[in-house]
C-alpha positions in Angstrom: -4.3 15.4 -14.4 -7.2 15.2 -16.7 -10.2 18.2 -16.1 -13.2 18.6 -18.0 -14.6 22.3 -17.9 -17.9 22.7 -16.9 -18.7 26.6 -16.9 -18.3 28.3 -20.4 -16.3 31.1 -18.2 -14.0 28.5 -16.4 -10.1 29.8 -16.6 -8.2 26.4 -17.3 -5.7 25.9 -13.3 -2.4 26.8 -14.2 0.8 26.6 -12.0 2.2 30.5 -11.8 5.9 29.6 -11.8 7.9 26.2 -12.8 8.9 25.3 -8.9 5.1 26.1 -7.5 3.9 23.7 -5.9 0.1 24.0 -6.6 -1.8 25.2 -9.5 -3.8 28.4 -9.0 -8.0 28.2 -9.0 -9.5 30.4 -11.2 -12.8 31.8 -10.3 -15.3 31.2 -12.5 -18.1 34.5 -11.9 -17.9 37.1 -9.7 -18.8 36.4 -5.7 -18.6 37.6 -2.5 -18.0 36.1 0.9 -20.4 37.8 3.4 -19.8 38.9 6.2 -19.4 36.5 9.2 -21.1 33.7 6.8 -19.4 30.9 4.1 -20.4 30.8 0.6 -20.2 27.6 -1.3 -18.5 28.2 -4.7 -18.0 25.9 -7.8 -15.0 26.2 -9.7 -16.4 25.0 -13.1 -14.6 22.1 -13.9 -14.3 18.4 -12.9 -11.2 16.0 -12.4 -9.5 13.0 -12.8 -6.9 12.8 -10.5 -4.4 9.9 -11.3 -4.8 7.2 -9.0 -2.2 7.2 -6.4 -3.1 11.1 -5.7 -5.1 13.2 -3.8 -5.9 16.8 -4.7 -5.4 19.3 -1.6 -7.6 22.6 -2.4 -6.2 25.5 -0.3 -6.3 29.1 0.0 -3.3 31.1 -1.8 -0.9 32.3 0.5 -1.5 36.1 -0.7 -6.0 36.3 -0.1 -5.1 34.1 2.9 -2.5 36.0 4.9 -3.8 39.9 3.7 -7.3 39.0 3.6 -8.1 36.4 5.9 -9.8 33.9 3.1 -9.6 30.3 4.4 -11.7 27.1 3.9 -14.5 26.2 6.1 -13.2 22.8 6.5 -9.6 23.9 6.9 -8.6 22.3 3.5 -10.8 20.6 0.9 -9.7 17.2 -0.4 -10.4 15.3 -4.0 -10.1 12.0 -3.8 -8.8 10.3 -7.2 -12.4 8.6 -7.4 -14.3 11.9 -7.4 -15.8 13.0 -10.5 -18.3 15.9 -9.3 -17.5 19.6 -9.8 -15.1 21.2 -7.9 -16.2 23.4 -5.1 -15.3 25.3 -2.1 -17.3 26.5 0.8 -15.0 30.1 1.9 -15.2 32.3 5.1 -12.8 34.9 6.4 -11.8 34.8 9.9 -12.4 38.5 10.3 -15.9 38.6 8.9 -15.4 40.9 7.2 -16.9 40.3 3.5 -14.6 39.5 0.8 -15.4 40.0 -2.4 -13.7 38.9 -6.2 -13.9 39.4 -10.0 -14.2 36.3 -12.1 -11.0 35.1 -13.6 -9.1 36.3 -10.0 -6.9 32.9 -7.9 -8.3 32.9 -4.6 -7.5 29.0 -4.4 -4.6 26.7 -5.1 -4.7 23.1 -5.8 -2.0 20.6 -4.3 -1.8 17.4 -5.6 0.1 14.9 -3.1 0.7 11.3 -3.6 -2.0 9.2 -1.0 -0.2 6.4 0.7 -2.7 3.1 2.1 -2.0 1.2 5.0 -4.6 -0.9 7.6 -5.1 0.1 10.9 -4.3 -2.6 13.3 -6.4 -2.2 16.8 -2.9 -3.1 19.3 -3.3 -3.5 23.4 -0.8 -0.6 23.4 1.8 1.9 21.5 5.7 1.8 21.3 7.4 4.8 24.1 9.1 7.3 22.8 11.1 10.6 24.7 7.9 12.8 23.6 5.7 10.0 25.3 2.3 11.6 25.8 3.6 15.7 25.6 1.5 17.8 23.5 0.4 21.2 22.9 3.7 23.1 23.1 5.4 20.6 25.4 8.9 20.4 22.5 9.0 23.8 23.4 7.5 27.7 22.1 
């Protein structure tokens, strides 16, 4: 994947260990998620995702789990046409401010290949045993 930094502090995504599957975010400056509120961050640099792909922008599993750090829109997506600066609007589900030193990985970036297809409007679906179950009908 190509990137072009945009932010002269802009720490270049790196992946941590050869079998990870996403390359860590660094942050560009300083922030701080306020309390119960989001902050929209950039991350300093643009992309070109190879065609085919789709970046998947996610919290890492260690700011997410201890700190409660997550997306506002659950996961951000880059679509191998975008060209824009990377951002990320971030929240905590406790509320409770958050706050980070530039040059720390509060994101990780998963690129995943994007498959087409054409929806087709049908008069009905095919049965299956799960039928219409939901919400914890397969079991706890």
């Amino acid at each position: 994947m190509k990137i072009q930094l945009l932010h002269p502090n802009v720490i270049t995504p790196i992946r941590s260990t050869i079998h990870s599957a996403g390359f860590d975010l660094f942050m560009p400056e300083n922030g701080c998620i306020p309390a119960h509120d989001t902050v929209k961050v950039g991350l300093g640099f643009a992309s070109e995702i190879p065609e085919g792909w789709v970046a998947l922008i996610l919290p890492r599993s260690g700011v997410g789990s201890k700190f409660g750090v997550e997306l506002n829109n659950t996961c951000g997506v880059i679509d191998a046409d975008y060209r824009g600066e990377w951002f990320a609007t971030l929240g905590t589900k406790t509320g409770v401010p958050y706050g980070w030193a530039r040059g720390d990985r509060i994101l990780q970036a998963v690129l995943v290949p994007r498959y087409t297809f054409e929806i087709e409007v049908v008069e009905s679906v095919s049965k299956t045993d799960r039928g219409e179950g939901g919400l914890g009908s397969t079991g706890t």
